[in-house]
C-alpha positions in Angstrom: -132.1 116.3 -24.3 -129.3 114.5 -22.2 -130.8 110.9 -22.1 -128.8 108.9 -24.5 -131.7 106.7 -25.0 -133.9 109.9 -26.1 -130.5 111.1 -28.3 -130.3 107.6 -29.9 -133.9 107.7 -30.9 -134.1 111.4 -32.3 -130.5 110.1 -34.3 -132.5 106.7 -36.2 -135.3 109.1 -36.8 -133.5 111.8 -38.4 -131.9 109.6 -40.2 -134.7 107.5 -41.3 -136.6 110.5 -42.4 -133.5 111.0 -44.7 -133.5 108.1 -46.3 -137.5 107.5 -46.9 -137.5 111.5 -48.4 -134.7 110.2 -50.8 -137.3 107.6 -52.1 -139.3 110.2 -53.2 -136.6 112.1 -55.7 -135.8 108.4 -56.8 -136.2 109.3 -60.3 -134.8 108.9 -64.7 -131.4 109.3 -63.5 -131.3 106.3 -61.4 -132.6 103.8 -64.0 -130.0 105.3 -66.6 -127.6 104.8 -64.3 -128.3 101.4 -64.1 -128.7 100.8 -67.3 -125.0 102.4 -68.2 -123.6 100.0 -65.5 -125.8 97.1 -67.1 -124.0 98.5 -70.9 -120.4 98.3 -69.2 -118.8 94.9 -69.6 -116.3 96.1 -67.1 -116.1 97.2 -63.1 -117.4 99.5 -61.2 -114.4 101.9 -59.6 -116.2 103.7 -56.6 -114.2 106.7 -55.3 -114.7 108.6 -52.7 -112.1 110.5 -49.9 -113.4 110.6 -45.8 -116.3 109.3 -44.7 -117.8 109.3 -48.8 -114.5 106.6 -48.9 -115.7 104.7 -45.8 -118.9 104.5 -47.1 -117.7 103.3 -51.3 -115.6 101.3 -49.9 -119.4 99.5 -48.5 -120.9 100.0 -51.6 -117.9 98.4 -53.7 -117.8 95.7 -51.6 -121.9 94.9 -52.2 -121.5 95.2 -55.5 -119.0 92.5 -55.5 -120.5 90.3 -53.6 -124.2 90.2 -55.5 -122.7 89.6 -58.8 -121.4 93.2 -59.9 -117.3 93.2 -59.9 -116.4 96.5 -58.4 -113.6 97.7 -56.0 -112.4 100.8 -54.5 -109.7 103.1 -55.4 -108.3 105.7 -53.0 -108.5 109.2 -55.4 -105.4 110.4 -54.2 -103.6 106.9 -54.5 -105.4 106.9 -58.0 -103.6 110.1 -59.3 -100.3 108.7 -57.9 -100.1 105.5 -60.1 -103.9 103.7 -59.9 -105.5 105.0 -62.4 -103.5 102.5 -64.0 -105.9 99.8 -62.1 -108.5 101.1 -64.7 -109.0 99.6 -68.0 -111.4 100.2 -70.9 -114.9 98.8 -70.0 -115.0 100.0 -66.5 -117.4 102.9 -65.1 -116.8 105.2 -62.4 -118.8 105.6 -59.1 -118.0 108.9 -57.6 -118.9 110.0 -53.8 -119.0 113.5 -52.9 -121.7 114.9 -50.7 -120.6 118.8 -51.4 -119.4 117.5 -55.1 -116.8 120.1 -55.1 -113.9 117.5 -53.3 -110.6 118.3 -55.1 -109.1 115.4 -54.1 -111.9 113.7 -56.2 -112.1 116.3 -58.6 -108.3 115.4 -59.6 -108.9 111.9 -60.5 -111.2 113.0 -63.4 -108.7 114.5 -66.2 -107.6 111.2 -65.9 -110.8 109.5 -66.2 -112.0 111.4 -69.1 -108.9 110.8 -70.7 -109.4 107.2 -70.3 -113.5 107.3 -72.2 -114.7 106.0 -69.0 -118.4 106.7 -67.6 -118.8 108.5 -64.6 -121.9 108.7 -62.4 -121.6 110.7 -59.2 -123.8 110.3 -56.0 -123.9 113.9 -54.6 -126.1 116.1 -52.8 -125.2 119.3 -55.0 -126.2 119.1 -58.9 -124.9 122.2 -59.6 -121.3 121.2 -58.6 -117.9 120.6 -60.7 -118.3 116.9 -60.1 -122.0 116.8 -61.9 -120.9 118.9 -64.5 -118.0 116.4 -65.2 -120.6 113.2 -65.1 -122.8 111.2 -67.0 -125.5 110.7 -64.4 -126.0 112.2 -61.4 -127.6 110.5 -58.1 -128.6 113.6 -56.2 -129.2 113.2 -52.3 -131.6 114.8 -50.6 -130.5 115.4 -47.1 -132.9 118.0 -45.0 -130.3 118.0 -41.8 -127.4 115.9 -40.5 -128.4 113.9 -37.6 -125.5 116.1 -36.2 -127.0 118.8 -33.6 -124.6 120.8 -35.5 -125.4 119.8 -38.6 -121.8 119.0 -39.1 -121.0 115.7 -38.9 -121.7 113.3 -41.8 -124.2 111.0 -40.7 -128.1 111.3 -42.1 -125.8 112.4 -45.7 -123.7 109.0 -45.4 -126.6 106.8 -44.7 -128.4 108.2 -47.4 -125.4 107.7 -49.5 -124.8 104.2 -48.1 -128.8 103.3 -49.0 -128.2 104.7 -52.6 -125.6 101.7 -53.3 -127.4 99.3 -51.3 -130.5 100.5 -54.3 -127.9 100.1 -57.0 -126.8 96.8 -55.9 -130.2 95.1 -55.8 -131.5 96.4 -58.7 -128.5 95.2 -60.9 -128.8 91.9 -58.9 -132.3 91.6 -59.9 -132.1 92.7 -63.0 -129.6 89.9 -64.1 -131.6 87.4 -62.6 -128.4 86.6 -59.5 -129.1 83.3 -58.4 -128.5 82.2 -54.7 -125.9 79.5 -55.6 -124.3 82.6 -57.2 -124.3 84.9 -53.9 -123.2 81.6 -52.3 -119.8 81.3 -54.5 -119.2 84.6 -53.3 -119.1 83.8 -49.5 -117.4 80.6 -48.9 -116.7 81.8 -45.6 -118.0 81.6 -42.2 -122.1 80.7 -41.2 -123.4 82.6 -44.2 -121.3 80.4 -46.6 -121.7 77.1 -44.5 -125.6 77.7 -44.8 -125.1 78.7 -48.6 -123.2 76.1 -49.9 -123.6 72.7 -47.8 -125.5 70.3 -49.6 -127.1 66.9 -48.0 -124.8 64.8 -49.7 -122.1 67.1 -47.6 -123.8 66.0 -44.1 -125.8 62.4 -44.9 -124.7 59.2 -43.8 -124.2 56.9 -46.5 -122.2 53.7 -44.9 -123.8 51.4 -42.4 -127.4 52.7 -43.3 -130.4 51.0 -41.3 -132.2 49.6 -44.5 -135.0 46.7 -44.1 -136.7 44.7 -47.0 -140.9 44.9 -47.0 -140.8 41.2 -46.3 -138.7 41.7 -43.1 -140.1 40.6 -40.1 -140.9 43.2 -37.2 -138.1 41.4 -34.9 -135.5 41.7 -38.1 -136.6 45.5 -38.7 -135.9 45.9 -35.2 -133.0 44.6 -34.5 -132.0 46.4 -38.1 -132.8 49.7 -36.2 -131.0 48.9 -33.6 -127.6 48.6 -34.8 -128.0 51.5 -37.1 -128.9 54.0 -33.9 -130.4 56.3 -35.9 -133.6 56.2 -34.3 -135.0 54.4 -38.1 -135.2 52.2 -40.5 -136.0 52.4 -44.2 -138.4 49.9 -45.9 -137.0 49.3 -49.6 -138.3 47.0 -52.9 -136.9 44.9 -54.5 -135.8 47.6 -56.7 -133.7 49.4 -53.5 -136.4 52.0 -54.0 -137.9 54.0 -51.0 -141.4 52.9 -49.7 -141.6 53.4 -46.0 -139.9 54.3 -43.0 -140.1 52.5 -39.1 -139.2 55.1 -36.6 -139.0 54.9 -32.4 -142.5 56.6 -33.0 -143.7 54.2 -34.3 -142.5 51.2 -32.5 -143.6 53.2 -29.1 -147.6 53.3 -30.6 -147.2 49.9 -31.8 -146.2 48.5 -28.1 -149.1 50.5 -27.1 -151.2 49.1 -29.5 -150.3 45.4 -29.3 -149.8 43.2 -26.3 -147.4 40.5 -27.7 -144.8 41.4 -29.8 -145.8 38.4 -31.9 -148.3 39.8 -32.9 -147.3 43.6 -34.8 -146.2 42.8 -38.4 -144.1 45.3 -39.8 -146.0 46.3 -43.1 -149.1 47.2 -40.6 -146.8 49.8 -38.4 -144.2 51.2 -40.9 -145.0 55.0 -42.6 -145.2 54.3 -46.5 -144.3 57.2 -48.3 -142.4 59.1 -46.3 -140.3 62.6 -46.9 -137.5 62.4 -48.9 -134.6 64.8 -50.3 -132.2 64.6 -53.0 -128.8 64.4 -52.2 -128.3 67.4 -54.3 -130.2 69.8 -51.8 -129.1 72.5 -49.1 -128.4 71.4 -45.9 -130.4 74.2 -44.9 -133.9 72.9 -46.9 -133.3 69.4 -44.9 -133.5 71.1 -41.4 -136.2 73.5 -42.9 -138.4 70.3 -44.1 -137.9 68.6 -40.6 -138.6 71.7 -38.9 -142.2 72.1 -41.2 -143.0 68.2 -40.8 -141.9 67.8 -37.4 -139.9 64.7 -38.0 -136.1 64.5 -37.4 -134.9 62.6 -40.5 -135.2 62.2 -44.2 -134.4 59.7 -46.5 -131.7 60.8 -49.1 -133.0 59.5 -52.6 -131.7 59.7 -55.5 -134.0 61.1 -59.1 -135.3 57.3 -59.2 -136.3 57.2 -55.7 -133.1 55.1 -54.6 -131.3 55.1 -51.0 -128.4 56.5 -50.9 -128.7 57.7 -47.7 -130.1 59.8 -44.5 -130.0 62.6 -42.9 -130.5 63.3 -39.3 -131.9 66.6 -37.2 -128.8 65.7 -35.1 -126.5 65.5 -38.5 -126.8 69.2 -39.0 -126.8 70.4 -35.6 -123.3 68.9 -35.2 -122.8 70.3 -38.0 -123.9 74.0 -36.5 -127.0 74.4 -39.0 -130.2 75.4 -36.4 
């Protein structure tokens, strides 16, 4: 087999087949390894050395990030002075696929010294490492996707799947809230998306309000110098009750043939879709999207304006 198309295929498959014939050992030990993490009030330390460290420091970082603090420690760096980044109340994650890694095995005088839990993800339950643990995650790996059966690859994805499980389960299981996810990535699109809120993006100064008694010329020339394509009707109470949008004036110079004659309370929408300002950016263009309209009124809990938000308002603002 020498097309890399055909090699890249038989790789995801052997590796797929790895991970779906791990679901079926899933068994006891997993749930009381979570429930030993759940017990801890500390981290979780994940060590690992080679790839088994490439692939904790992956699963330390989603642990992190979905509500779990965790963070990885090097084993030999740990025996040379970071074990001392351990405290009471942590638990140990250790990686080893053969579980016989002496660089890993080291770290666990140490540990033991220390009273802290260890669980150990490893394919061999008969080696030193899962005689030294609490729990053991075994790993059932048939064949590396290797054609030498070398090279760790369906073993790490396996492994890398196994902390992915962790993750998710503790995240559910503590009931981690999106806002909570969001704190944890202020960064980049993913935080922009996650923590921009409508009061963030709205327009709030110069806002094209008319009053239900407003004449059709007054509402338009209102529209007009707000150029947001609307206008809101308000009450007397400043409260929301309709909106007047280029829609609507284009059916209405269909409809009528004098200008004179279109009243505004026959042509304005009553009722129209509103948002608090406390909402994601991301439910505003996801209402627009489902309505097929290209603005909301911002209300507040007593249906007041206090402002609106345009389709064109969050595509400056690089939400699509």
């Amino acid at each position: 087999m020498d097309n890399p198309i055909d090699i890249a295929k038989q790789v995801l498959k052997t590796e797929a087949d790895s991970i779906y014939n791990s679901m079926n050992h899933i068994d006891e030990s997993f749930q009381k390894a979570i429930d030993l993490i759940l017990k801890q009030k500390g981290r979780v330390l994940v060590l690992g050395i080679g790839k088994s460290g490439h692939i904790g420091k992956k699963i330390a970082a989603t642990l992190a990030s979905t509500g779990q603090p965790a963070f990885f420690i090097h084993p030999t760096e740990a025996i040379h002075g970071d074990v001392g980044m351990m405290v009471s109340g942590d638990i140990c994650l250790m990686i080893s696929h053969s579980g016989n890694t002496s660089e890993l095995l080291d770290t666990v005088p140490a540990i033991k010294r220390m009273g802290l839990p260890i669980i150990s993800i490893t394919s061999n339950s008969q080696s030193k490492l899962a005689k030294y643990s609490d729990v053991v995650l075994k790993t059932h790996v048939n064949e590396e996707a290797c054609p030498f059966n070398l090279a760790p690859t369906s073993s790490t994805t396996v492994t890398l799947a196994f902390g992915d499980a962790i993750a998710i389960s503790l995240l559910k299981l503590r009931g981690f809230r999106e806002e909570q996810f969001a704190m944890r990535h202020p960064g980049g699109s993913l935080g922009k998306r996650l923590l921009t809120k409508v009061s963030d993006i709205m327009i709030t100064e110069t806002l094209p309000i008319s009053h239900e008694g407003d004449s059709f010329k007054e509402a338009l020339a209102t529209m007009t110098k707000g150029r947001q394509g609307v206008t809101i009707i308000i009450d007397e109470d400043s409260k929301c009750i309709g909106i007047l949008t280029d829609g609507d004036l284009r059916r209405a110079f269909e409809k009528y043939d004098k200008v004179s004659e279109i009243k505004l309370e026959n042509i304005y929408v009553r009722n129209p879709k509103t948002i608090s300002p406390e909402a994601l950016a991301t439910e505003a263009l996801k209402k627009m999207q489902d309505k097929k309209i290209t603005s909301l009124v911002v209300s507040d809990q007593e249906n007041k304006v206090v402002g609106l938000i345009h389709i064109h308002h969050l595509l400056e603002q690089g939400f699509y």
